[in-house]
C-alpha positions as CSV (number, residue, x, y, z in Angstrom):
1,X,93.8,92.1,122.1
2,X,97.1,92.4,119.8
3,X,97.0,91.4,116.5
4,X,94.1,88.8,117.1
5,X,91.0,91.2,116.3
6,X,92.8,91.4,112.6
7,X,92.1,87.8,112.0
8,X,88.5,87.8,113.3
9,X,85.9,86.8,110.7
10,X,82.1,87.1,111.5
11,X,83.1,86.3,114.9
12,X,85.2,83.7,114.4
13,X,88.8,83.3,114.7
14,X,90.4,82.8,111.2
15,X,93.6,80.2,112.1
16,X,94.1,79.7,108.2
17,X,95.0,83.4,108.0
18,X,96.7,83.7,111.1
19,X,99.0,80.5,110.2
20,X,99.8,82.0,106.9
21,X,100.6,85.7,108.5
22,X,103.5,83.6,111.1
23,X,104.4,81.8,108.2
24,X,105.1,84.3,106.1
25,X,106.5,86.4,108.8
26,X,108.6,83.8,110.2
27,X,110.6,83.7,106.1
28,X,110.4,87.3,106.1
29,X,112.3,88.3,109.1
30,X,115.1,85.5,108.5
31,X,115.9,86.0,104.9
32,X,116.3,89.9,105.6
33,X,118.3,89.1,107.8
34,X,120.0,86.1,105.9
35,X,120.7,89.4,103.6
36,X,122.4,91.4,106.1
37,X,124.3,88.4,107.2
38,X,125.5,87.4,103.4
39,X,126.9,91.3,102.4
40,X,128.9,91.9,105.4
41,X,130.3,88.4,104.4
42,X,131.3,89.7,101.3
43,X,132.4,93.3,102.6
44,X,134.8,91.3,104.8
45,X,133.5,91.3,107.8
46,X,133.3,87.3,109.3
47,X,131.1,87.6,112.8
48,X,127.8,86.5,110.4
49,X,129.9,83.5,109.9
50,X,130.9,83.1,113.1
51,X,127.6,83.4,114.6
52,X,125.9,80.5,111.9
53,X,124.3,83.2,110.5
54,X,125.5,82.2,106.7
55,X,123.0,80.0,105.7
56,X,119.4,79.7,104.5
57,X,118.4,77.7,107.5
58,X,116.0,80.1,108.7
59,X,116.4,79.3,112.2
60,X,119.2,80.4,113.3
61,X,118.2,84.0,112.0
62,X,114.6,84.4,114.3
63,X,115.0,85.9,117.5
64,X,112.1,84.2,119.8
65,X,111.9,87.1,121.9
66,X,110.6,89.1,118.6
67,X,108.8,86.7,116.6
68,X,106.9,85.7,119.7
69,X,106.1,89.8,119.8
70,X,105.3,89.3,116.3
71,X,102.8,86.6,117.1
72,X,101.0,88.5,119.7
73,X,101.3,91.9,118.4
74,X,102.3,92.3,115.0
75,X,105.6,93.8,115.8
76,X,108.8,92.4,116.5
77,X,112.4,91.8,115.5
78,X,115.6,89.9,114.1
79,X,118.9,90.8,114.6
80,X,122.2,90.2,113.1
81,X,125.2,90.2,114.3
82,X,128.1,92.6,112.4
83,X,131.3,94.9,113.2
84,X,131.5,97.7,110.5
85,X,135.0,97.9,111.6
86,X,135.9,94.5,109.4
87,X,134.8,95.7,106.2
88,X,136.9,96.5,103.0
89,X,137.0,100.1,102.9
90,X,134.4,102.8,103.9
91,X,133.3,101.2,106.6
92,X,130.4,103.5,106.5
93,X,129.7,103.0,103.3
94,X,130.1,99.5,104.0
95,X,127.5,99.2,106.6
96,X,125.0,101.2,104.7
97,X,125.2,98.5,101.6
98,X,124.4,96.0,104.4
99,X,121.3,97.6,105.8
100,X,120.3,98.1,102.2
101,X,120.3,94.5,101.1
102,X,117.7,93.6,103.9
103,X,114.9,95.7,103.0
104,X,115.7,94.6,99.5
105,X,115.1,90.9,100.1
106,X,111.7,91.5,101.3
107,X,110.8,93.4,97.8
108,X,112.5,90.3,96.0
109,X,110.3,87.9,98.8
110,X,106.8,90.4,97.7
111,X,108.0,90.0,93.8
112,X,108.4,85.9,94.3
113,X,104.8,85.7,96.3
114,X,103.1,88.1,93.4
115,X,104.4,85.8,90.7
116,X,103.0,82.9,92.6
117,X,99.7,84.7,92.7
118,X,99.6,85.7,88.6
119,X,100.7,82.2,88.0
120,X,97.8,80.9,89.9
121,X,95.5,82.8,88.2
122,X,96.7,82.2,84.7
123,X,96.3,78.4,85.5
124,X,93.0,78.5,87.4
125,X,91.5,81.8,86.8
126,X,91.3,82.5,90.0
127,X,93.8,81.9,93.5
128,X,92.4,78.7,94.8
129,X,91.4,79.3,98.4
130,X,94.2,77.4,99.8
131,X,97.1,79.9,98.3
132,X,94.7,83.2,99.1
133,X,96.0,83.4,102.4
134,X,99.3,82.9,101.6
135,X,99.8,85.2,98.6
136,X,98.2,87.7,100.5
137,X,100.7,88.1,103.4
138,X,103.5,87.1,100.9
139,X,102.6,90.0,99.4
140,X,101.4,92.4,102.0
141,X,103.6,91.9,104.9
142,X,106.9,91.8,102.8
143,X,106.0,95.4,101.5
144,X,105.4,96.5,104.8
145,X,108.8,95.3,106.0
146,X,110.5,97.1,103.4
147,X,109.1,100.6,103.4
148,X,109.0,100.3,107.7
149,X,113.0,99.2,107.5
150,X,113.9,101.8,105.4
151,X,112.9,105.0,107.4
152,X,115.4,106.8,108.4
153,X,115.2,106.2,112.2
154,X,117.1,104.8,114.7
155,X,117.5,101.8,115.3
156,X,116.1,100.8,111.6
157,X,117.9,100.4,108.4
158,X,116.9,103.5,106.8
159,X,119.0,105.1,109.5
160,X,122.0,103.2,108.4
161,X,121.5,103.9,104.9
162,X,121.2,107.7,105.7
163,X,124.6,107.6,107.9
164,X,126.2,105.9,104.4
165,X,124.9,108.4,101.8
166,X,125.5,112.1,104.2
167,X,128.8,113.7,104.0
168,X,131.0,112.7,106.5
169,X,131.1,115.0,108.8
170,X,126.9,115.1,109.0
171,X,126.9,111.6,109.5
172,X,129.0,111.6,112.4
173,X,127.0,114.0,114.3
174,X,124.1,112.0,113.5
175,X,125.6,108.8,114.8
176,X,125.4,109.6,118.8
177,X,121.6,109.1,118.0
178,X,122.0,105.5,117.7
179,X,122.2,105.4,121.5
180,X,118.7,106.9,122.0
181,X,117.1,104.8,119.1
182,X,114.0,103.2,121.1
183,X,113.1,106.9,122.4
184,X,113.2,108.0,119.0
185,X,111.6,105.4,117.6
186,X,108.8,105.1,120.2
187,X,108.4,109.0,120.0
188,X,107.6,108.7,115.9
189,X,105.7,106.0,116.2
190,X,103.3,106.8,119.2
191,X,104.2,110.6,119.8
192,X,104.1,112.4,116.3
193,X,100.3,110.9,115.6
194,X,99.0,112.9,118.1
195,X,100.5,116.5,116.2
196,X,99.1,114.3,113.1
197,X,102.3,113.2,111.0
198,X,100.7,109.2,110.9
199,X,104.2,107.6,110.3
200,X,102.7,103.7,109.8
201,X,99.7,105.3,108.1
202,X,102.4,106.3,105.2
203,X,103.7,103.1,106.0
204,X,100.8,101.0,105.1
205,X,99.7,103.4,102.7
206,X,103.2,102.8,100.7
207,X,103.3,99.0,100.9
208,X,99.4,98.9,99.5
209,X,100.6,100.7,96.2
210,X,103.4,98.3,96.0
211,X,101.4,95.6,97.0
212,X,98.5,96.2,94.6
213,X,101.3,96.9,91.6
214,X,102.6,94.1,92.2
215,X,99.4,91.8,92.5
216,X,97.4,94.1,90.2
217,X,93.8,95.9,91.0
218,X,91.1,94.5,92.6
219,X,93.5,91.1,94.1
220,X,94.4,92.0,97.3
């Protein structure tokens, strides 16, 4: 049930894995968000500071509700709190640079886990067992987080992105979708498989190539 059958090995539970999956997880979803937080503080707009959300404490970032989701069913959620309407100029523009910046801390968190991996293996020829878990799921789940948040649907960052980068007037017809974003979201997720367009397939197929670039053949 959930996410459990993924950890099962021969019949037995593996908690090493599973530890090292809400471990990694837990960094993942609160230094994207840390990410969001930090540019809107520099495009002007203060309610990240406000809110505590300015610092590397990764605590205040995690919202229980979805990393407890996370925890039981591989999905779930962080927020952070911004108003577009503070930043310096376009504040379209603005809010698009902040979506970017999450998905691009989870390549920079997948890049920092790979170099762990290559540096274990140059100095032991191998991962030691104790790291395997946790250079795998560095690795894995961080490119999975940042090809999932950038498709272009509501209410994920790819939708932002593609508000920031469509001429104006476009954009603006596009934003009333915001407001229907779990309908759309569940509809391309659960509806579109069945007329066989396999979203998280592309998803997961994505994040492997990145993931096996960035670890190199035959690792992960």
């Amino acid at each position: 049930m959930g996410i459990f059958q993924l950890f099962m090995q021969n019949g037995r539970f593996d908690v090493a894995a599973y530890a090292a999956f809400l471990l990694v997880g837990f960094f993942a979803f609160a230094y994207h968000e840390f990410a969001h937080a930090l540019m809107a503080d520099r495009l002007g707009d203060d309610t990240p500071r406000r809110y505590g959300r300015i610092t590397l404490n990764p605590f205040p970032h995690i919202d229980r509700l979805g990393f407890i989701l996370l925890a039981i069913f591989g999905f779930g959620w962080a927020t952070t709190p911004v108003n577009p309407g503070n930043f310096r100029g376009n504040p379209r523009l603005g809010h698009a640079l902040v979506a970017v910046v999450g998905p691009l801390a989870n390549l920079l968190m997948a890049f920092m886990f790979a170099l762990l991996g290559r540096g274990l293996i140059m100095a032991f020829g191998e991962i030691p067992q104790i790291f395997v878990n946790l250079v795998f799921w560095g690795v894995w789940l961080n490119c999975i987080l940042l090809f999932f948040n950038l498709l272009p649907v509501p209410p994920l960052d790819g939708f932002t992105i593609l508000l920031g980068i469509l001429p104006g007037e476009l954009a603006y017809r596009l934003m009333p979708l915001r407001q229907y974003g779990m309908i759309i979201f569940l509809a391309v997720f659960f509806l579109l498989p069945a007329i066989n367009i396999n979203v998280v397939g592309n998803v997961f197929g994505w994040a492997f190539q990145l993931a096996s670039l960035l670890m190199g053949p035959g690792i992960l």
